[in-house]
C-alpha positions as CSV (number, residue, x, y, z in Angstrom):
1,X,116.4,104.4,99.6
2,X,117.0,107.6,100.7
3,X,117.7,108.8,104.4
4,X,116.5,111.7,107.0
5,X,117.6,114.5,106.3
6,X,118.3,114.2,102.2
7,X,116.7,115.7,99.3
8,X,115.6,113.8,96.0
9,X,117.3,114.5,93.0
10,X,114.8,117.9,91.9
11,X,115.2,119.1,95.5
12,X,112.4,118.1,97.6
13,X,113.4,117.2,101.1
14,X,112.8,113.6,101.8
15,X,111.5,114.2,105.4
16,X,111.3,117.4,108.0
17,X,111.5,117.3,111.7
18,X,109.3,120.1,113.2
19,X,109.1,119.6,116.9
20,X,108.2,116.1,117.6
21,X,106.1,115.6,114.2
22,X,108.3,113.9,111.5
23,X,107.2,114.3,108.1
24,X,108.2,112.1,105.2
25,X,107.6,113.5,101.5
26,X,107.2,111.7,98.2
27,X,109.4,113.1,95.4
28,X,106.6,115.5,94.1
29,X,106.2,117.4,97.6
30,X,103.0,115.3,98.8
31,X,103.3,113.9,102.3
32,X,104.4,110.0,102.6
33,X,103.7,109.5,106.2
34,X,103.1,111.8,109.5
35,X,103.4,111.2,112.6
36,X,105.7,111.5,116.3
37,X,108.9,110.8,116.5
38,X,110.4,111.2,120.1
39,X,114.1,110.1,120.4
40,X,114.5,108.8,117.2
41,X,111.3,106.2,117.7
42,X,107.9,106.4,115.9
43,X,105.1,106.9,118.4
44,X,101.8,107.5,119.0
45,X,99.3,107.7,116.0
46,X,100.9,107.6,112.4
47,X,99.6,108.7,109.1
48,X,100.5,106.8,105.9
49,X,99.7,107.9,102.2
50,X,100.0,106.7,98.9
51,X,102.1,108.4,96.1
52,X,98.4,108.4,94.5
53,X,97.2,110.6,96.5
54,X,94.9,108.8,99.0
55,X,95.2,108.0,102.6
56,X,96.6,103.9,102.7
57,X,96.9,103.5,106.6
58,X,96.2,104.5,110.5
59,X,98.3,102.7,112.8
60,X,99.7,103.7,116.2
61,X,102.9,103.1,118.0
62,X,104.0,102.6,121.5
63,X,106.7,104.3,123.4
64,X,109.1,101.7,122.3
65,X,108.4,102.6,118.8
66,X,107.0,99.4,118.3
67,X,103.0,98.7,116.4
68,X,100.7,99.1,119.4
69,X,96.8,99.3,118.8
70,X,94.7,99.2,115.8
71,X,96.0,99.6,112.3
72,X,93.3,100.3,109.7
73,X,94.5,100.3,105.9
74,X,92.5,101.4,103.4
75,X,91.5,100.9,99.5
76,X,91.4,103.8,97.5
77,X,87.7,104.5,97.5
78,X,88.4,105.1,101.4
79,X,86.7,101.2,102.3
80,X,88.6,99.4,105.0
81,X,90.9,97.2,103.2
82,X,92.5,95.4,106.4
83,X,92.0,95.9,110.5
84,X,94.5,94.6,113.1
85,X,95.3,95.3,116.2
86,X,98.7,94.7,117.8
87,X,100.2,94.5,121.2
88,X,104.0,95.2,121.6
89,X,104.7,94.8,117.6
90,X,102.6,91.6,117.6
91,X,99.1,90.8,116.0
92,X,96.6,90.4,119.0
93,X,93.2,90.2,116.5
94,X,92.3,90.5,113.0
């Protein structure tokens, strides 16, 4: 898997830092996943795509960088596909 900072093989960079929003990119440009990144640790609300071009999951981190509050993933006719909601990295409710 390729790191930070890299580029696949035609070029595309495999994620940016601008500020504190980190973007990851699939090979063909398209954005993988969005969100905060504050001393190296994911927080705050996250945005998740698939390489098929629709949005697969919501989810939100704590300071820690750790799953913290809900996490919504979704089918590809935008229907909720899953709901949890997590406390500290663990699954509080379903």
């Amino acid at each position: 898997m390729k790191k930070a900072g890299e580029v696949y093989n035609n070029g595309q960079k495999v994620s940016e830092q601008k500020g504190d929003v980190l973007t990851y990119y699939f090979k063909n440009g398209e954005i993988k996943a969005q969100g905060k990144n504050i001393n190296g640790k994911m927080q705050g609300k996250w945005i998740f795509n698939k390489k098929e071009g629709y949005l697969w999951q919501v989810g939100y981190f704590n300071e820690s960088g750790v799953q913290h509050g809900e996490w919504i993933r979704y089918n590809p006719d935008g229907s909720i596909q899953q709901e949890k909601h997590f406390k500290d990295g663990k699954v509080v409710k379903r």
